[in-house]
Backbone as CSV, one residue per row, in Angstrom:
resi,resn,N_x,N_y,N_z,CA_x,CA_y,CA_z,C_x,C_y,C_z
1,UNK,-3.513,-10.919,-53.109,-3.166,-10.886,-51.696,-4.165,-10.061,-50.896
2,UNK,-4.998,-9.220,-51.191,-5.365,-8.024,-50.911,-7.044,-8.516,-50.335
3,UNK,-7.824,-9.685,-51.592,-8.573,-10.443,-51.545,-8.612,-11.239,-50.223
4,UNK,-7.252,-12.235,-49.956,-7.073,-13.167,-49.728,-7.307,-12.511,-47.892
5,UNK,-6.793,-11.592,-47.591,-7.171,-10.486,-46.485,-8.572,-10.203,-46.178
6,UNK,-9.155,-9.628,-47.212,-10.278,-9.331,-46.928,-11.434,-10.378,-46.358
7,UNK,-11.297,-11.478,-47.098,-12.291,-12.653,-46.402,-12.032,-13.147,-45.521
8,UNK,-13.125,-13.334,-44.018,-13.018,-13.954,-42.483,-12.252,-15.173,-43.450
9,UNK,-11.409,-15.841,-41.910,-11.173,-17.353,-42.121,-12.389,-18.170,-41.753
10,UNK,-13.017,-19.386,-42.457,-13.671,-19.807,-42.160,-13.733,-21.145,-40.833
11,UNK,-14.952,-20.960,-39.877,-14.933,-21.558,-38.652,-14.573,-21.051,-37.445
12,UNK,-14.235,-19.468,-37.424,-13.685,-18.848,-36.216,-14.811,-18.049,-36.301
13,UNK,-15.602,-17.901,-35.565,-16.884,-17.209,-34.699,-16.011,-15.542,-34.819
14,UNK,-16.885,-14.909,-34.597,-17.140,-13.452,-35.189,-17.078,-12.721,-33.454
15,UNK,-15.896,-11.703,-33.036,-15.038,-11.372,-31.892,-15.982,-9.594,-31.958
16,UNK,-16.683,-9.628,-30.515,-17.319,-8.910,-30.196,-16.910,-8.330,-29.060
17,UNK,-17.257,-6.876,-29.424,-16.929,-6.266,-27.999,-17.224,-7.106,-26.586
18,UNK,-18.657,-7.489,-26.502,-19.060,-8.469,-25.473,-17.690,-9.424,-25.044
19,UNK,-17.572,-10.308,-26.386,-16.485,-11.361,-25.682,-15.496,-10.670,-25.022
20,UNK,-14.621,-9.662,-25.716,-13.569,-8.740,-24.956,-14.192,-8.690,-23.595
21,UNK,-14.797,-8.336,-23.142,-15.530,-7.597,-21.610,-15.274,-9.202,-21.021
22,UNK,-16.368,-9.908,-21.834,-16.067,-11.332,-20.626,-14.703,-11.816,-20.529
23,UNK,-13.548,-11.907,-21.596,-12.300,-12.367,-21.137,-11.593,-11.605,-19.981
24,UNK,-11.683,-9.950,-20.194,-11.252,-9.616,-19.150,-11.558,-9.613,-18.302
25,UNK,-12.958,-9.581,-17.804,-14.013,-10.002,-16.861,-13.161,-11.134,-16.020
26,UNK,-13.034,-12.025,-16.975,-12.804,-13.387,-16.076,-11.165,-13.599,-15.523
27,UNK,-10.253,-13.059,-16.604,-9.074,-12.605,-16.310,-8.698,-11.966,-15.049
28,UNK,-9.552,-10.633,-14.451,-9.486,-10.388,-13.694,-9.742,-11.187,-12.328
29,UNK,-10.800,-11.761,-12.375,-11.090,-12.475,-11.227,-10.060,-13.613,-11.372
30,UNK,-9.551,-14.792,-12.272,-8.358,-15.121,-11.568,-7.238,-14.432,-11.336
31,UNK,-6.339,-13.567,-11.702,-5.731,-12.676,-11.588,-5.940,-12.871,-9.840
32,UNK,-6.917,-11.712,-9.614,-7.084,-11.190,-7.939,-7.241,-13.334,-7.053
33,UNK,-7.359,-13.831,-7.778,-7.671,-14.923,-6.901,-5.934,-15.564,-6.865
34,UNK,-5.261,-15.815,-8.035,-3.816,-15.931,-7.812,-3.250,-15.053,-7.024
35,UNK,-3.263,-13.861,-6.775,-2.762,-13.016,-5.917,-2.815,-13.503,-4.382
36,UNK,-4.060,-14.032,-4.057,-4.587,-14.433,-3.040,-4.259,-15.458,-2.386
37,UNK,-3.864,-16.267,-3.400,-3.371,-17.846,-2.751,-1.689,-17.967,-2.656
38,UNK,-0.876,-16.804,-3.334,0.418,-16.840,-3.838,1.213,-16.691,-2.456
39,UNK,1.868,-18.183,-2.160,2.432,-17.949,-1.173,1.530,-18.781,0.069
40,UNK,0.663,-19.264,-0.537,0.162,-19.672,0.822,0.062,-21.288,0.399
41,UNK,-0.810,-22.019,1.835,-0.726,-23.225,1.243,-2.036,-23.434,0.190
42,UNK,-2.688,-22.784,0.126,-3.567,-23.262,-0.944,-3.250,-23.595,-1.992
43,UNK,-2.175,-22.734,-2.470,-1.486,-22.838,-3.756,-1.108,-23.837,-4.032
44,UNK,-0.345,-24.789,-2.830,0.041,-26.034,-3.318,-1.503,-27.060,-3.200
45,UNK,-2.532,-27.049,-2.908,-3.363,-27.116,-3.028,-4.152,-27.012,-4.553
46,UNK,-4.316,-26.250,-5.250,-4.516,-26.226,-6.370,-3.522,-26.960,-7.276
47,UNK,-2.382,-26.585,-6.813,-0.724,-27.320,-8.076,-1.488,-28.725,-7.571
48,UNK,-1.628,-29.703,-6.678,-2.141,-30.888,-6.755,-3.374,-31.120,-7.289
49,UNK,-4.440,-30.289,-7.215,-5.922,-30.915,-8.440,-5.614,-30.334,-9.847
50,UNK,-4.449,-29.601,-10.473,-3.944,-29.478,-11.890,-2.690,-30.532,-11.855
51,UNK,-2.369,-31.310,-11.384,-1.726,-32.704,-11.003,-2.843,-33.687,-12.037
52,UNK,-3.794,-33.853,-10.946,-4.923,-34.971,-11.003,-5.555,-34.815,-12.482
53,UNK,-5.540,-33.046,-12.762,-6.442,-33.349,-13.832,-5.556,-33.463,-15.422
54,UNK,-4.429,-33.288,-15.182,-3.070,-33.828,-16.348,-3.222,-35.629,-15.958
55,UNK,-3.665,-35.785,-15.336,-3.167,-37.462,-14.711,-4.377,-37.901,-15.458
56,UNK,-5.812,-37.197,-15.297,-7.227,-37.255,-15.805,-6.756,-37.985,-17.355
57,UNK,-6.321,-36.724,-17.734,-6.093,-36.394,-19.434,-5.535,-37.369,-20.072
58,UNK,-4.419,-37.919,-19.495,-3.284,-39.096,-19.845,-4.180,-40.291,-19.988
59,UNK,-5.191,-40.300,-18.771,-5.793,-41.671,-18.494,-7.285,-41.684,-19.929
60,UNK,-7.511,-40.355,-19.939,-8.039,-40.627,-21.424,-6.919,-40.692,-22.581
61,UNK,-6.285,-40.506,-22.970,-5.518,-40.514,-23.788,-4.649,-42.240,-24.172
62,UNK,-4.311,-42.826,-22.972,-4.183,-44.118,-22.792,-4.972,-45.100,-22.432
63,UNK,-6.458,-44.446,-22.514,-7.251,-45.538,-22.494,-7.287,-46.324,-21.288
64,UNK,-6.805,-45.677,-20.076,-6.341,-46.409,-18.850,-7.924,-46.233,-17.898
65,UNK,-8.846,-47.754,-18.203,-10.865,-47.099,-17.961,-10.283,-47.069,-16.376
66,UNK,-9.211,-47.945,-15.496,-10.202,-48.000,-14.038,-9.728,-46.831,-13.269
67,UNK,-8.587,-46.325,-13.907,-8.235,-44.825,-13.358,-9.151,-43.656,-14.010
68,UNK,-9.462,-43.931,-15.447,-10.873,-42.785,-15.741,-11.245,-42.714,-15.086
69,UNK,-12.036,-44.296,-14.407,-13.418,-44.344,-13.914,-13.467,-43.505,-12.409
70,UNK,-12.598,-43.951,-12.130,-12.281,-43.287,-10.673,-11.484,-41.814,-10.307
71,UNK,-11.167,-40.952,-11.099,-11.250,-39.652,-11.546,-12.745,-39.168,-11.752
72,UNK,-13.051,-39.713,-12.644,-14.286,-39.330,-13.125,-15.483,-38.976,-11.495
73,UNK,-15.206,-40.420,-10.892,-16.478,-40.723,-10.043,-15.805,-39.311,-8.883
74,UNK,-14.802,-39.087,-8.543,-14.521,-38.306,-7.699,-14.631,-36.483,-8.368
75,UNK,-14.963,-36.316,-9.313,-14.924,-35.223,-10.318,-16.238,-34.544,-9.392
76,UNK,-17.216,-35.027,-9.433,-18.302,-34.057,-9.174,-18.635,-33.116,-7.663
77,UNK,-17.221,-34.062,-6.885,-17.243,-33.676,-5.912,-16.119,-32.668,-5.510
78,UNK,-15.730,-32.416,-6.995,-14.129,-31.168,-6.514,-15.074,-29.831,-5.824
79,UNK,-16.296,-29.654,-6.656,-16.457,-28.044,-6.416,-16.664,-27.612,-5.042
80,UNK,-17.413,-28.774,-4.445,-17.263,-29.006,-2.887,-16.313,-28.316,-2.181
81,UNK,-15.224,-29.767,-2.281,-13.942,-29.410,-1.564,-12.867,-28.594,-2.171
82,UNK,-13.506,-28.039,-3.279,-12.978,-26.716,-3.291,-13.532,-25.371,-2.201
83,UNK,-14.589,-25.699,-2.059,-15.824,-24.120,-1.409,-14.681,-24.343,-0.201
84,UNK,-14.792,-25.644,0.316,-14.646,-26.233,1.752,-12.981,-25.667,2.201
85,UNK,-11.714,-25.836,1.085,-10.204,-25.792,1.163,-10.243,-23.771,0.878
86,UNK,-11.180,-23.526,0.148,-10.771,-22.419,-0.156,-11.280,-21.105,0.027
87,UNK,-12.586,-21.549,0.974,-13.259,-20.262,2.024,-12.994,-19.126,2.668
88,UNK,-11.485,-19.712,3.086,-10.841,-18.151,3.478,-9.987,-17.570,2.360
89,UNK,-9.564,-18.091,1.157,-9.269,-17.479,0.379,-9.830,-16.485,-0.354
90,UNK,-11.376,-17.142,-0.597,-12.324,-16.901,-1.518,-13.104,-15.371,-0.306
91,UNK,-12.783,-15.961,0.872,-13.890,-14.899,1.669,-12.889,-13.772,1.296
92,UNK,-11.424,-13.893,1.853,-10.242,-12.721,1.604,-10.646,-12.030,0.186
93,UNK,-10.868,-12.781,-1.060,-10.991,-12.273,-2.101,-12.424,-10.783,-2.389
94,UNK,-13.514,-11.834,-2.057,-14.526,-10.891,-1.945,-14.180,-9.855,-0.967
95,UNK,-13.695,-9.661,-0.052,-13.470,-8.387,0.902,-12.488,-7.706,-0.307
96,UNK,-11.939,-8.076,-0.466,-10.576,-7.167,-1.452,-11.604,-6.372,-2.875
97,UNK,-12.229,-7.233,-3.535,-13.178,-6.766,-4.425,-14.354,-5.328,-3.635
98,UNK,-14.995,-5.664,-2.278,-15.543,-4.727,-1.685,-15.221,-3.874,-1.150
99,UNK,-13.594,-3.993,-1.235,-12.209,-2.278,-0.911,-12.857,-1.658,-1.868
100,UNK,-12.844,-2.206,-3.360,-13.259,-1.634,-4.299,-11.326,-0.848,-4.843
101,UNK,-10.869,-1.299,-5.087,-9.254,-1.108,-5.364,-9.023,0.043,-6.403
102,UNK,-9.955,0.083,-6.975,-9.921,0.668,-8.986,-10.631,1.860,-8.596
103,UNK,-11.762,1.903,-7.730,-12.389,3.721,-7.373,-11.569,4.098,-6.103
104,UNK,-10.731,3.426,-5.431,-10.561,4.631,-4.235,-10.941,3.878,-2.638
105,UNK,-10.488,4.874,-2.098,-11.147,4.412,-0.755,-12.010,5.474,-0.681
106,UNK,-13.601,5.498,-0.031,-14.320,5.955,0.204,-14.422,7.276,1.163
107,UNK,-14.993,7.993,1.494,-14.815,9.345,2.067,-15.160,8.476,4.255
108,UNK,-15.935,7.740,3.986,-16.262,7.045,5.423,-14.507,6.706,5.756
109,UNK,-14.584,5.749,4.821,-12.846,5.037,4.964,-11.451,5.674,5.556
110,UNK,-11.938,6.810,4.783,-10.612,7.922,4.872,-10.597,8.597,6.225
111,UNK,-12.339,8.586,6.285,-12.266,9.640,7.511,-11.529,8.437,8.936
112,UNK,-11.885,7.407,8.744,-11.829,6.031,9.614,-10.195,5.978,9.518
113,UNK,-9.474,6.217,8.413,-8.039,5.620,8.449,-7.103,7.094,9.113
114,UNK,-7.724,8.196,8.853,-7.304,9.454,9.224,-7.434,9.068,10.868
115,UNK,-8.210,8.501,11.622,-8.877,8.517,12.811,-7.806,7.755,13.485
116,UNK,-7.293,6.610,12.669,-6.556,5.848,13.020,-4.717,6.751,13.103
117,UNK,-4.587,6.598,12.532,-3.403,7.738,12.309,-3.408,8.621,13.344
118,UNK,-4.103,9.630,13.674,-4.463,10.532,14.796,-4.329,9.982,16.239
119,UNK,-4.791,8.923,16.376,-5.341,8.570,17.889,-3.289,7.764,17.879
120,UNK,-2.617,7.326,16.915,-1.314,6.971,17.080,-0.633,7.994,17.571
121,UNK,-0.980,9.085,16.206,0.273,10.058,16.233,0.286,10.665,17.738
122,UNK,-0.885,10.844,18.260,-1.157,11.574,19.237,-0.729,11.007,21.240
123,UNK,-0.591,9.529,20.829,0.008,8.821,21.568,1.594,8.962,21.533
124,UNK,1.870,8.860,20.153,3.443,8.771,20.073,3.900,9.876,20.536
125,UNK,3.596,11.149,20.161,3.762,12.486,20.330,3.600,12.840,22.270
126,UNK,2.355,12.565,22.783,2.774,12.317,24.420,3.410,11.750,24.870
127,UNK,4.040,10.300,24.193,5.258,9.564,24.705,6.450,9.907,24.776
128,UNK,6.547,10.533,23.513,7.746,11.464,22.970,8.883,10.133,22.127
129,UNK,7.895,9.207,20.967,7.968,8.390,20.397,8.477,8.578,19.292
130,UNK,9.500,8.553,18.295,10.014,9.299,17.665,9.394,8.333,15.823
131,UNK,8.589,8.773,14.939,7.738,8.551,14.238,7.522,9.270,13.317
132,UNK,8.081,8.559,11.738,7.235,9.322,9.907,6.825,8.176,9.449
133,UNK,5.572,8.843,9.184,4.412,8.364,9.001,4.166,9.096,7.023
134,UNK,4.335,8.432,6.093,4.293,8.494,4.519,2.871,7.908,3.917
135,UNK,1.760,8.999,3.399,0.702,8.460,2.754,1.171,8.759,1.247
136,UNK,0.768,7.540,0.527,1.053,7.702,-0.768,-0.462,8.378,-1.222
137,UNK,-0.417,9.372,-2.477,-1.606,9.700,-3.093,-1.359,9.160,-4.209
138,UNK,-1.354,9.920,-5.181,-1.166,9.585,-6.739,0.191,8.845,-7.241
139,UNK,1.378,9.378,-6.628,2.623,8.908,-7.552,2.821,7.897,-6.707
140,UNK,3.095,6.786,-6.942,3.266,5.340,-6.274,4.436,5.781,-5.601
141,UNK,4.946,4.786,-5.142,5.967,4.877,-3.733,6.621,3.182,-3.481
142,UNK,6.514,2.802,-4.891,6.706,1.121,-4.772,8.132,1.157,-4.884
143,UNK,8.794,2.103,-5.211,10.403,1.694,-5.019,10.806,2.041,-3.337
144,UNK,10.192,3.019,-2.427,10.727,3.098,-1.120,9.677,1.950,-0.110
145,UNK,8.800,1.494,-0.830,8.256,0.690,-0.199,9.060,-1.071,-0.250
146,UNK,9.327,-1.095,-1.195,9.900,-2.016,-1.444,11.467,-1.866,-0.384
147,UNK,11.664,-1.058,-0.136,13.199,-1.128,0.846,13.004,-1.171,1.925
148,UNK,11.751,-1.672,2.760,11.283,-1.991,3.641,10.907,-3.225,4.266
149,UNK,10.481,-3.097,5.233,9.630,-4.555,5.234,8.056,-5.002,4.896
150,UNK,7.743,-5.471,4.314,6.523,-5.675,3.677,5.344,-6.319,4.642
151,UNK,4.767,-5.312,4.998,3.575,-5.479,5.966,2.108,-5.860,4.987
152,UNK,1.560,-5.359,4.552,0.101,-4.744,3.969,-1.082,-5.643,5.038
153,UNK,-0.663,-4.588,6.027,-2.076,-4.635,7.118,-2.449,-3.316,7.359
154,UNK,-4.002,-4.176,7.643,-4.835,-2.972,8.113,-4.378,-1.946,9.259
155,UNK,-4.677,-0.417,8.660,-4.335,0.889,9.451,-4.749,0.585,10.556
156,UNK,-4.258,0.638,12.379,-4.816,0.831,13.102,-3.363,1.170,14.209
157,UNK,-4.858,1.997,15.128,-3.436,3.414,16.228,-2.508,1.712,16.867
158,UNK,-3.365,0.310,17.173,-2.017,-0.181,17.895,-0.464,-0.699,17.296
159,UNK,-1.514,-1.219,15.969,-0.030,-1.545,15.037,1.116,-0.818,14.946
160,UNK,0.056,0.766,14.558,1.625,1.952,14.446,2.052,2.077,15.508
161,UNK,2.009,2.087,16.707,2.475,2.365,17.868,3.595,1.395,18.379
162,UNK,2.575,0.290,17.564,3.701,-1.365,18.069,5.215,-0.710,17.408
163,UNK,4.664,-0.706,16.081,5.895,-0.562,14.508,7.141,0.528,15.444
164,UNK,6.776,1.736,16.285,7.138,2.956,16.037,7.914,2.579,17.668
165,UNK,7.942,1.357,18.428,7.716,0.955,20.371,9.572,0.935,19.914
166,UNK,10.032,2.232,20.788,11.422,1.477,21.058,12.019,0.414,21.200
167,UNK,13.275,0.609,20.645,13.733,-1.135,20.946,13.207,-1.796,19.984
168,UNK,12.271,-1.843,19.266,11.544,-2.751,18.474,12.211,-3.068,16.911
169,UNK,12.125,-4.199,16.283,12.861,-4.386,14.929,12.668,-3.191,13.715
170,UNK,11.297,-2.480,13.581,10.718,-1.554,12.692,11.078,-0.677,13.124
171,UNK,11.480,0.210,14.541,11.285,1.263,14.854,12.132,2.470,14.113
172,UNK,13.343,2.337,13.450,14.333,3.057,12.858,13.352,3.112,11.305
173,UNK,13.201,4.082,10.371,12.579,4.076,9.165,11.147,4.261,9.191
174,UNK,10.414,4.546,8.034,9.565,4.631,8.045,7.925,4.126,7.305
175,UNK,7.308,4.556,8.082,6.367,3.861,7.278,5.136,4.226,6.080
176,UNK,5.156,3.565,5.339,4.205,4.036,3.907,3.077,3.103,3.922
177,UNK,2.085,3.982,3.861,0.478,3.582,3.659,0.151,4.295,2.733
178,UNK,-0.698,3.145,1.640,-1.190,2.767,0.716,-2.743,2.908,0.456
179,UNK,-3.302,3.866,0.342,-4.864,3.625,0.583,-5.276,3.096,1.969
180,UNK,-5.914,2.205,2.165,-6.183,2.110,3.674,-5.515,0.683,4.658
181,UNK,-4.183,0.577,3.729,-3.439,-0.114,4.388,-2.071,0.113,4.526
182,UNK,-1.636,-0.659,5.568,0.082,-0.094,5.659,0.857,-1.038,5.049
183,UNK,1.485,-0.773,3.864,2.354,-1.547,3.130,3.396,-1.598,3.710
184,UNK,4.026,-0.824,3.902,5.703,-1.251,4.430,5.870,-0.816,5.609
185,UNK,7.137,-1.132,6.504,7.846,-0.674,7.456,9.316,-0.486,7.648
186,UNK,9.770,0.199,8.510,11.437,0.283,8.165,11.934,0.853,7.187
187,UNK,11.252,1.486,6.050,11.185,1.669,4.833,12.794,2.908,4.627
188,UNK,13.431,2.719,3.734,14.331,3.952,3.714,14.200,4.876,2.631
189,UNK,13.819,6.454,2.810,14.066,7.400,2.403,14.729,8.568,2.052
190,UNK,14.706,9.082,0.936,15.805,10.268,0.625,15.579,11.278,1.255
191,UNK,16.338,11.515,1.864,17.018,13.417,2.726,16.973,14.236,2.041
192,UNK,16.525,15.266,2.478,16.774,16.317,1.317,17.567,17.466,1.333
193,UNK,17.943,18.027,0.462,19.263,18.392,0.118,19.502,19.728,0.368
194,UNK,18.043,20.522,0.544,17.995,22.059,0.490,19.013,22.124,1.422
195,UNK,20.111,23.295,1.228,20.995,23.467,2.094,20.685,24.133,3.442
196,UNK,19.079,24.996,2.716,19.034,26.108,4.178,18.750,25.235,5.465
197,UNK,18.270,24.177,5.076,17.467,23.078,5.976,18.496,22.322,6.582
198,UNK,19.513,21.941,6.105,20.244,20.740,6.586,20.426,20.400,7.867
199,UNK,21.460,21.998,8.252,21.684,21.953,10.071,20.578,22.548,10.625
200,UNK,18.963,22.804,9.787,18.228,22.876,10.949,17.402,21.554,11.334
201,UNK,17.165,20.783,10.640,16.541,19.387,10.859,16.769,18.233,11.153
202,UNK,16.770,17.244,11.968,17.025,16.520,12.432,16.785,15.105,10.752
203,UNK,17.578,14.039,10.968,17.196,13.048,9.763,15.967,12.967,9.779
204,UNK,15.383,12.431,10.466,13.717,12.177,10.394,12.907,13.112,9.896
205,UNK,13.091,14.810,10.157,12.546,15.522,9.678,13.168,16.005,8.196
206,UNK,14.546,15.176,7.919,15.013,15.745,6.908,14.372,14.287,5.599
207,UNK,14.071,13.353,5.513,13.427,11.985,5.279,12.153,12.548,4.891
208,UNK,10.791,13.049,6.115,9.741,13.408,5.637,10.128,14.527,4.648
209,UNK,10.594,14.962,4.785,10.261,16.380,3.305,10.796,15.773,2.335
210,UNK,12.501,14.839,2.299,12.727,14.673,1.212,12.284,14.025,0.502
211,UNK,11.042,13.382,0.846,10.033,11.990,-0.024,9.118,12.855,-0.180
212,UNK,8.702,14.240,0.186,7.372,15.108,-0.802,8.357,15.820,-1.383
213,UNK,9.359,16.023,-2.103,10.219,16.199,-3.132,10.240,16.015,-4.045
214,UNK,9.817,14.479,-4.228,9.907,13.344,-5.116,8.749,12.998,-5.842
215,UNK,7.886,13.273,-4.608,6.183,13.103,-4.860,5.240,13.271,-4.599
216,UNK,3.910,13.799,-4.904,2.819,13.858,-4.130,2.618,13.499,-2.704
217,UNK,3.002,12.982,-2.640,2.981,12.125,-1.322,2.858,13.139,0.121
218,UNK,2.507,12.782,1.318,2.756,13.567,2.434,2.857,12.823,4.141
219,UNK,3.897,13.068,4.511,4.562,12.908,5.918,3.997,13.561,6.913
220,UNK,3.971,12.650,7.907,4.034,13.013,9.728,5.025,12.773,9.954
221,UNK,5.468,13.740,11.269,6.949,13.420,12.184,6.422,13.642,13.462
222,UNK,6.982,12.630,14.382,7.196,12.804,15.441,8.252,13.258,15.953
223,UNK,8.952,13.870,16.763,10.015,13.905,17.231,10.277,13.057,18.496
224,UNK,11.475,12.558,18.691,11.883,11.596,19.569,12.175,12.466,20.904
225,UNK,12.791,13.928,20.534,13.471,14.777,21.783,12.568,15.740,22.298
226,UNK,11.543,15.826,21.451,10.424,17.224,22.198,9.099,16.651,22.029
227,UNK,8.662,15.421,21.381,7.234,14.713,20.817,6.437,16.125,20.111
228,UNK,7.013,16.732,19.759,6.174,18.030,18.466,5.785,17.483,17.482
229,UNK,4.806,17.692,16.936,4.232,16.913,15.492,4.846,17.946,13.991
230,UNK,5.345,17.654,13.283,5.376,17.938,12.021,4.772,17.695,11.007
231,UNK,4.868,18.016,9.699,3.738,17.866,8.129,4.749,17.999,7.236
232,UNK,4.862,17.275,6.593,5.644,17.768,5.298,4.621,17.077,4.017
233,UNK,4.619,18.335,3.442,3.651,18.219,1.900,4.004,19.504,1.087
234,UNK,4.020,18.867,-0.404,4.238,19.812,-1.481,5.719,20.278,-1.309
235,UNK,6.422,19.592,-0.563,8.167,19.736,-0.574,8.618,21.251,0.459
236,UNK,7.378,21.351,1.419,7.747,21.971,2.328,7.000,21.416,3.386
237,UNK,7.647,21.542,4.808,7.644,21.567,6.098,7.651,21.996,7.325
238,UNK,6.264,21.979,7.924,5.988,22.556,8.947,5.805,22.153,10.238
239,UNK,6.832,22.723,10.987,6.838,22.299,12.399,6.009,22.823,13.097
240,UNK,6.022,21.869,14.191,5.895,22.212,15.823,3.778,22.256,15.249
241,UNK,3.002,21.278,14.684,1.560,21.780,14.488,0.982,20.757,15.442
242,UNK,-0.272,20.932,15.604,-1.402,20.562,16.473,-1.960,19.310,15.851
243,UNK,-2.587,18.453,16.117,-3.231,17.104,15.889,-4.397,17.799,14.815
244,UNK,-5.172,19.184,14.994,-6.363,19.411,14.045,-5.609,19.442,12.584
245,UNK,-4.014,20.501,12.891,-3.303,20.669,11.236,-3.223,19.312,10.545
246,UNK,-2.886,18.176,11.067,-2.597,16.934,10.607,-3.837,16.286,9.963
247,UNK,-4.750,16.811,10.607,-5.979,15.890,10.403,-6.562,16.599,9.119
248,UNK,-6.404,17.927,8.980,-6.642,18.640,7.674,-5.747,18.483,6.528
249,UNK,-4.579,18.044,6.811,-3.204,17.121,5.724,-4.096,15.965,5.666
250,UNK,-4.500,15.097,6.727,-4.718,13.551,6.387,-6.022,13.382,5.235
251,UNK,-7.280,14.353,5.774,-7.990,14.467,4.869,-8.220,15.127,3.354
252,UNK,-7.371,15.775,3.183,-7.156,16.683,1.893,-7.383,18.013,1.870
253,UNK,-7.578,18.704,3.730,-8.220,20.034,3.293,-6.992,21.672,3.221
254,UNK,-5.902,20.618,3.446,-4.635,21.108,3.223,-4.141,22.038,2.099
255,UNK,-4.184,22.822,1.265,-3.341,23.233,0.394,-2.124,23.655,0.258
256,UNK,-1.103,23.766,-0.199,-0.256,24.164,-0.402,0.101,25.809,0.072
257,UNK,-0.857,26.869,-0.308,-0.810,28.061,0.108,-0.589,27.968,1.587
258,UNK,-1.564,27.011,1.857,-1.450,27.131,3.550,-0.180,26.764,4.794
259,UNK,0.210,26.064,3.790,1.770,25.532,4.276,2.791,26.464,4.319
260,UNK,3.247,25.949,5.990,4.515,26.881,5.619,5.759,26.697,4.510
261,UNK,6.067,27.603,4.280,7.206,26.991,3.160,8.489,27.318,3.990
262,UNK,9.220,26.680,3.061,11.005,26.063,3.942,11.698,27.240,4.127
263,UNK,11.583,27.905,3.229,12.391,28.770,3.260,12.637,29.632,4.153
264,UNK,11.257,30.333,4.734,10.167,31.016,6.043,10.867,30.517,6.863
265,UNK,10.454,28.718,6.842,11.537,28.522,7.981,12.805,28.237,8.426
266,UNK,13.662,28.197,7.278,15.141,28.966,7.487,15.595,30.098,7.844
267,UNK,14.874,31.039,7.188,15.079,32.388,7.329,14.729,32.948,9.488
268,UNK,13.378,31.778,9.416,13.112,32.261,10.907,13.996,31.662,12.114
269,UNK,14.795,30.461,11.794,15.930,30.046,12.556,17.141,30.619,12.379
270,UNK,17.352,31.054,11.003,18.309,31.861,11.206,18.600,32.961,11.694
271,UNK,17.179,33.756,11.955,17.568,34.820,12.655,17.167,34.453,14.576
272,UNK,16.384,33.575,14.616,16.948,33.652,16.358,18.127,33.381,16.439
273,UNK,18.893,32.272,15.594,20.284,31.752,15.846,20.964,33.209,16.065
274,UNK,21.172,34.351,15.034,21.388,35.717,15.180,21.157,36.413,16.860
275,UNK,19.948,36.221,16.663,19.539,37.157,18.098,20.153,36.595,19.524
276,UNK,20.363,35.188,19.263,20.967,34.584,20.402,22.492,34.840,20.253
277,UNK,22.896,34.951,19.115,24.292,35.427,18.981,24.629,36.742,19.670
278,UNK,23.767,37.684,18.712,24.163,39.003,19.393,23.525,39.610,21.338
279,UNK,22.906,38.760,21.614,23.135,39.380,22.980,23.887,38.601,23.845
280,UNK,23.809,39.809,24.772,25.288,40.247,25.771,25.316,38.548,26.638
């Protein structure tokens, strides 16, 4: 038995790292190209030329020449009206490959999607537009994204502003961006529970902290009743900051030390609540 193991089977070619690389190689690129068409009409587009070419197969198989022949004669011209049916798929695809998905978004990108974010928040906040705003970093966010509505468009100040416009279907919940796009809207999040916090925060501000609780992740707030900007990161939250604090959260130059922590600011509402108590 031991023998019978040891010797290749004969007629199966000899499996090289190389081949590995090209299957996945190629795997990948349909992969990202099914992604692309899923849902659209192309798709049924393709389900009809894997139609034709089962219909191909049969007609060799049954020997059926004037339907070969005429498969055949129309064959050389699929790759064509493929370029021709599937240009904006194929163009969508290459842009998605030149995100570059697997390294990151770029330091230009970030600074560009931060820019975008800013020139919103900063609108909403003079309107007195009431707005949380959720960047995912490392720990995914596909279960609160998913309780949303499923956007994945490009970051820009009018969309969020549209998403965030009173009255509007999105405007209640919030929204999570994904690298340099906005995946969801409406999205619902967990509150958080710290007690010192409860009766000092409004839901919205109690939503942004309770989703950096959970995760890496980090929140903007607008407020609806005073347009003050908030931060919540590292599972604490800081009110009442300036458009530069945000922009140092959006870009990464944020740490944790630098944040206020919750507690600070329980302790500091609880004692004006005090001071307003005790005088006359």
């Amino acid at each position: 038995m031991e023998n019978w193991f040891s010797f290749p089977i004969a007629g199966i070619p000899k499996f090289t790292p190389t081949d590995v690389i090209d299957i996945l190689v190629v795997a990948f690129l349909i992969y990202q190209f099914l992604l692309i068409i899923r849902g659209r009409r192309a798709a049924h587009v393709l389900v009809g030329l894997c139609i034709l070419a089962a219909i191909y197969g049969v007609a060799l198989w049954a020997k059926l020449e004037v339907l070969r022949t005429i498969l055949a004669t129309l064959a050389p011209f699929t790759a064509i009206a493929l370029i021709v049916m599937f240009q904006t798929e194929l163009r969508r695809m290459l842009a998605r490959l030149g995100r570059r998905p697997f390294l990151g978004i770029s330091q230009l990108e970030r600074r560009e999607v931060s820019q975008e974010i800013l020139l919103a928040i900063s609108h909403l906040a003079q309107k007195k537009i009431g707005a949380l705003i959720v960047v995912e970093r490392k720990i995914g966010l596909r279960t609160f994204v998913e309780s949303g509505v499923n956007l994945d468009a490009a970051i820009s100040r009018d969309l969020l502003c549209a998403i965030f416009h009173p009255g509007g279907a999105l405007h209640d919940g919030a929204v999570i961006i994904q690298g340099d796009r906005i995946a969801s809207a409406a999205c619902f999040l967990p509150l958080t529970t710290n007690p010192l916090l409860i009766t000092e925060l409004g839901t919205r501000h109690r939503a942004a902290l309770g989703i950096t609780e959970e995760s890496d992740c980090f929140s903007v707030v607008v407020s609806e009743e005073t347009g003050r900007i908030s931060i919540a990161a590292f599972a604490e939250i800081e009110l009442d900051v300036e458009p530069d604090r945000v922009a140092q959260l959006l870009t990464g130059r944020l740490e944790r030390r630098d944040l206020q922590t919750s507690t600070a600011l329980a302790q500091s509402a609880a004692a004006v609540r005090q001071q307003s108590f005790d005088r006359p």
